[in-house]
Each structure stands twice: as C-alpha cells, then as structure tokens.
C-alpha positions as CSV (number, residue, x, y, z in Angstrom):
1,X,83.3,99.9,110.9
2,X,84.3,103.3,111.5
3,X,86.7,104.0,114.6
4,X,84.4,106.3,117.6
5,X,86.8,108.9,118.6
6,X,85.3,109.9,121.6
7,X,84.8,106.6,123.0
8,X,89.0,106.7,122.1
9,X,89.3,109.6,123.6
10,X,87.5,108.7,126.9
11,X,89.5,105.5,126.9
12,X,92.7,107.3,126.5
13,X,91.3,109.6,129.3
14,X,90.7,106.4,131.8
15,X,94.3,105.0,131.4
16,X,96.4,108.0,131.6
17,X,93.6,108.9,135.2
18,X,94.1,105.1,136.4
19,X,97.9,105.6,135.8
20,X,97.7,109.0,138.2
21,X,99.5,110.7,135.2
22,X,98.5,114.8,134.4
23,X,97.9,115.2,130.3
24,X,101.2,117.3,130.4
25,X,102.7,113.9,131.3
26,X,101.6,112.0,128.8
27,X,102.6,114.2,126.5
28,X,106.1,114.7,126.9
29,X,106.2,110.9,127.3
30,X,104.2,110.5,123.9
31,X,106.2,113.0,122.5
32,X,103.2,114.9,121.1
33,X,102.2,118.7,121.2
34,X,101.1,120.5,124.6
35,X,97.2,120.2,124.6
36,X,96.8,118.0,122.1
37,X,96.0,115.3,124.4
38,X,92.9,117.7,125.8
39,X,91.9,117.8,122.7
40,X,91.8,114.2,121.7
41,X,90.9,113.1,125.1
42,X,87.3,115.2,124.5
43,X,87.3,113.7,120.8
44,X,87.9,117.1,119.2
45,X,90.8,116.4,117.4
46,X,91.6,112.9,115.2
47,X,94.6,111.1,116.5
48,X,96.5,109.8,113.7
49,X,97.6,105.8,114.1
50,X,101.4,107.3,115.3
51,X,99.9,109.4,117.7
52,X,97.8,106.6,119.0
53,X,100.7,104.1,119.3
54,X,102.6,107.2,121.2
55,X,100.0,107.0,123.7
56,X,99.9,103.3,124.0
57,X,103.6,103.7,124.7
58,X,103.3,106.4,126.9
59,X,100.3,104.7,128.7
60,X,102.4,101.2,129.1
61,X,99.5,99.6,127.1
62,X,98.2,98.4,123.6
63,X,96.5,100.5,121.3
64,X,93.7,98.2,121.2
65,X,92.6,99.5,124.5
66,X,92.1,102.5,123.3
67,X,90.6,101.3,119.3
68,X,88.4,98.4,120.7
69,X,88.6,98.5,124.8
70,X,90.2,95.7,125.3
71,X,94.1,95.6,125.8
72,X,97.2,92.5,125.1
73,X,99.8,92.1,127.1
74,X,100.6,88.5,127.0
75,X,103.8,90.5,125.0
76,X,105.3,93.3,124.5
77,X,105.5,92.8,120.9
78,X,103.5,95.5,119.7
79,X,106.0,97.8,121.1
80,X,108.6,96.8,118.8
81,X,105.4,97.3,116.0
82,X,105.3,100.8,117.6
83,X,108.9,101.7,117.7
84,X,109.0,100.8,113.7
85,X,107.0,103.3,113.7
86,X,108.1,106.3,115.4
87,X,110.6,107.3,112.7
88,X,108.4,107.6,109.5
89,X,107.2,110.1,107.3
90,X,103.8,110.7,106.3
91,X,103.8,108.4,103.1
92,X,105.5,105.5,105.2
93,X,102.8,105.8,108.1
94,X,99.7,105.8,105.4
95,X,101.6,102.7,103.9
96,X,102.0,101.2,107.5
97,X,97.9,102.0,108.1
98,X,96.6,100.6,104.9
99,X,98.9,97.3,105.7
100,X,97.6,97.0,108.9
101,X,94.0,97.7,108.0
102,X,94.4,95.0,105.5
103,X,96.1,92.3,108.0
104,X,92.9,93.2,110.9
105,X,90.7,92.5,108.1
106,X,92.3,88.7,107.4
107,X,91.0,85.3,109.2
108,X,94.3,84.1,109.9
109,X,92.7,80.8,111.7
C-alpha cells in the first residue's frame, strides 16, 4: 500500500486550520523550511518520515493522523519515538523507516 500524499497533505492542512495555526507557524514549530509546508500541504512535495513526525509534533498529534486519518493519544509515547528521531542523519532515518515499516507490517496479537 502506497502512502497518498495528497490526502497527507490535506490532513496536515485540517489539523494545523482546526488548531487556528498560519503555515509559517507550523513551520518554525516543526523546524522545517519556510514554504515547505505549502508545498506538502497541496501534495507537491514528499514529506520525508522526519518531516512528518515534525509536524505531528508541531500539530500536538500522531503521525497516523496524517498516514492513515486516524490519530492515538491514549499516550504520548510516540513523542519520545519522535524525539529519537530528530537528531539523525540520513542513513540512521532510512534505518529507522525500514524498521518501522517492518514492525507496521507484524501481527503482534
């Protein structure tokens, strides 16, 4: 299953509106470029899996609003998930995506 950016990008879109929050916001919050939110917002850039965890920071949510519409917050754990995040490199974030691919992909029941 392929991942619909624009159907991210609007999701992104709703949160940051429903939070009352301008793109330029977000993005110093996210710590991400000036416009790039635009651009992911109408789908014409990729978000990388950092960027997306940014904007779940950012947004006060989980990044599975904005990958499969439906957020957790029974905790905030996937913030901690996040902040392991924020200080890798390229190769250490493609590691972290291929792991976590493989764990969404496991039927841990």
């Amino acid at each position: 299953m392929k991942p619909d950016y624009k159907l991210i990008g609007k999701r992104i879109a709703k949160r940051r509106k429903y939070l009352g929050l301008t793109q330029a916001q977000v993005e110093e919050a996210a710590d991400i470029g000036d416009k790039y939110l635009s651009v992911i917002e109408r789908s014409k850039s990729i978000p990388s899996l950092e960027v997306i965890m940014r904007l779940a920071l950012a947004l006060d949510t989980t990044p599975d609003e904005f990958l499969v519409g439906a957020a957790q917050y029974e905790n905030d754990e996937w913030k901690n998930v996040a902040e392991l995040l924020r200080p890798m490199d390229e190769k250490h974030l493609a590691l972290a995506k291929s792991l976590l691919t493989w764990l969404s992909e496991q039927d841990l029941k």
